[in-house]
N, C-alpha and C positions, 0 to 999 in steps of 0.2 A: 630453435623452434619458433616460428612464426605468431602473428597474432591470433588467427584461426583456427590456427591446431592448439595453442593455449586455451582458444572461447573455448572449443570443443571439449576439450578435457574438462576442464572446469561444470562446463552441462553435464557433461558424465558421472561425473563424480557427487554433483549436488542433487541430479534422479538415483543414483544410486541410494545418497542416504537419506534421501524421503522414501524410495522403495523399503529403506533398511527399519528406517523409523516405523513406517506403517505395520510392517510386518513385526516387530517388537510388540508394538501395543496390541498387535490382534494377538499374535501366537506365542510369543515367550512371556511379557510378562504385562497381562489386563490389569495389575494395581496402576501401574505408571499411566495407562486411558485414563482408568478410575479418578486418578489423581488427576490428573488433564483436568479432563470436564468438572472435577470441583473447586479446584481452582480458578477455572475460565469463568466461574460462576459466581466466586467471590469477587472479582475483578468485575464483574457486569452489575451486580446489586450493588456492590459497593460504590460503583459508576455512577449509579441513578441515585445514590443517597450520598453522595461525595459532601454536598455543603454541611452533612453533621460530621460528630467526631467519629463515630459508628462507620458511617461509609468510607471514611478516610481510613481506619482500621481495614475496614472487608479488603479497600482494592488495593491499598499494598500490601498489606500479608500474603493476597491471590499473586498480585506480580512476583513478590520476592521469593514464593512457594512455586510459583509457576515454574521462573528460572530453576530452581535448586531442581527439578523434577527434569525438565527438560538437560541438563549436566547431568543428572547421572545416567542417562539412557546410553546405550550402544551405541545409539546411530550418533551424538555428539562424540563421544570416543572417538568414534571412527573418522568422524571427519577431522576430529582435532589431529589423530595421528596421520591422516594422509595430508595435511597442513605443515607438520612438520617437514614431514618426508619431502614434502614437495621444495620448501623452503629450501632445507638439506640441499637436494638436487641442484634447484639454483643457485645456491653461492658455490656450487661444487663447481658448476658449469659457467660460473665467474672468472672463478678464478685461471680456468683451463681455456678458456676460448678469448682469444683477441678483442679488442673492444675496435667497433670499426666509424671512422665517421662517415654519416650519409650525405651525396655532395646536396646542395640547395641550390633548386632555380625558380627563377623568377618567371609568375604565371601569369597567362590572363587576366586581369580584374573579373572576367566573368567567371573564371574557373576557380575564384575566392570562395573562402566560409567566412562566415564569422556568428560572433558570439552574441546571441538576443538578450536582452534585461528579459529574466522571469518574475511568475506575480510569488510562487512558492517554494522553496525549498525540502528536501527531504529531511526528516525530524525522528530522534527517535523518543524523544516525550516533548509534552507541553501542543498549548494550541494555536491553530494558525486562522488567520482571516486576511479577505482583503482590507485595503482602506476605508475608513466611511466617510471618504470624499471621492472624488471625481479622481477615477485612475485609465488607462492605456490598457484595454484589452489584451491577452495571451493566453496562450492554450497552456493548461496546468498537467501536468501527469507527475505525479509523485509519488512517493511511499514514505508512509509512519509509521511509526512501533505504538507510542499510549498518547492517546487527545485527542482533541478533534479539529476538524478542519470546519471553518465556515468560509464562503463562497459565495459573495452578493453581488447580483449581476446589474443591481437598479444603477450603481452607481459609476458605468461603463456602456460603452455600445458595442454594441455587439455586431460583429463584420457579416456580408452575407456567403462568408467561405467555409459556413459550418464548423465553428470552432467546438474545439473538443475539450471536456474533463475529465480527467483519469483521474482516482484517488484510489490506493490500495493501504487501507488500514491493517493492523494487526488488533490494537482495541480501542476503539474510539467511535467519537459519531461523526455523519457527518451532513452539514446542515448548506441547503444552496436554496438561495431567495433568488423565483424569475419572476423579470417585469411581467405586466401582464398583456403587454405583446411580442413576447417569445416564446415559441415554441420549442418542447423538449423530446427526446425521447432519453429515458433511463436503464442503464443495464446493471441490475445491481445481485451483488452474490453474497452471501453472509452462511456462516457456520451455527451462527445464534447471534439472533439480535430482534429487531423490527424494523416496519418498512409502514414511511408516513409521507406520500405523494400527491399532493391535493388531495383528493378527493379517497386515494386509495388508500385501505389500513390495515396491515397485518402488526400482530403482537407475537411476543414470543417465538419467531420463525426458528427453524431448523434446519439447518443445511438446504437453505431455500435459494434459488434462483428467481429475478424476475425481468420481464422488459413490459416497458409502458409506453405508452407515446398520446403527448397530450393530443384532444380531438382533431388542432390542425394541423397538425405537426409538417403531412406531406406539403401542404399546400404554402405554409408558412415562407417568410422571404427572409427573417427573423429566427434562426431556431438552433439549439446547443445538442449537439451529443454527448450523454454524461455516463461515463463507466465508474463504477464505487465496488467495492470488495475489501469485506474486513472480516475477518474472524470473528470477532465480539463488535458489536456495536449496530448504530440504529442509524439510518439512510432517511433526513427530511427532505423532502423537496418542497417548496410554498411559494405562493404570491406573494410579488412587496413593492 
């Protein structure tokens, strides 16, 4: 089986158990929603009151209740056991098929890849920033599970090839300082959280979509596209 028909399957199987999962919490069994969303909600107040002992209570009791909730549904079953099966299959398909070596030649220099220094890493707790000195611009696209990410652009230049930020949180914030001659536009999606963009201020969102673009944005020679999406958490963007 190729690497393609591997991708594929692999998308199959993980719409499937979001299709599986959605349809649990709405029709077979609304505690395990219930339980979601009051969990997702200790983990957010708990967020914003982390520096007492109280908030260190709310957000990991919500994490470690969150997990325990998310295990025992179907649609995790279900994936665990086509996990297994899958494994199964491949050492089955190990042991029975030939191992082949692929021959190597030697390429163009232009027809090379190679590997870039990035500014972040993908993280499944704790938080991440850049330096607060003078660092080498890169385009960031990552994904975290609990923190947050900060993002300060004062202390980098910025190219005029429209660099890009991608952050996909599960719960966390997350916070980007533009100089104040660059220009943004923001794409940001949240399940519950808020949204603090200059000037613009939502609280308490809900399953809210938004896109911004500061006033010069078109005209700008200067300017970041920044994509954000988390489940729990709060999206700053500010001057600095």
């Amino acid at each position: 089986m190729d690497k393609r028909n591997s991708t594929d399957i692999v998308h199959i199987l993980l719409f499937a158990m979001v299709v599986l999962f959605v349809f649990e919490l709405i029709f077979i069994n609304m505690g395990h929603l219930v339980s979601i969303l009051i969990w997702l909600a200790f983990i957010y107040y708990g967020k914003k009151r982390y520096s007492r002992m109280r908030g260190k209570v709310l957000f990991w009791l919500g994490v470690f209740l969150l997990t325990v909730t998310i295990l025992n549904t179907l649609a995790f079953k279900f994936l665990l056991f086509i996990l297994i099966v899958y494994l199964i299959v491949k050492w089955y398909k190990a042991k029975q098929e030939p191992t082949y070596m692929q021959p190597e030649f030697s390429v163009d220099e232009h027809e090379g890849i190679s590997e870039e220094p990035i500014l972040f890493t993908n993280k499944w707790f704790g938080q991440q920033r850049t330096k607060r000195q003078a660092y080498e611009w890169k385009d960031v696209n990552i994904q975290s599970g609990v923190g947050d990410t900060v993002i300060d652009l004062s202390y980098t230049v910025i190219p005029k090839s429209d660099p890009v930020v991608v952050v996909r949180h599960l719960v966390g914030n997350v916070q980007i300082v533009v100089p104040y001659d660059v220009e943004v536009s923001v794409h940001h999606s949240s399940l519950f959280g808020s949204v603090d963009i200059f000037d613009y201020h939502e609280q308490h969102t809900w399953n809210r979509v938004v896109h911004l673009q500061s006033e010069n944005y078109q005209q700008a020679t200067k300017r970041v596209r920044i994509f954000t999406s988390v489940l729990v958490g709060k999206i700053e963007v500010k001057r600095g």
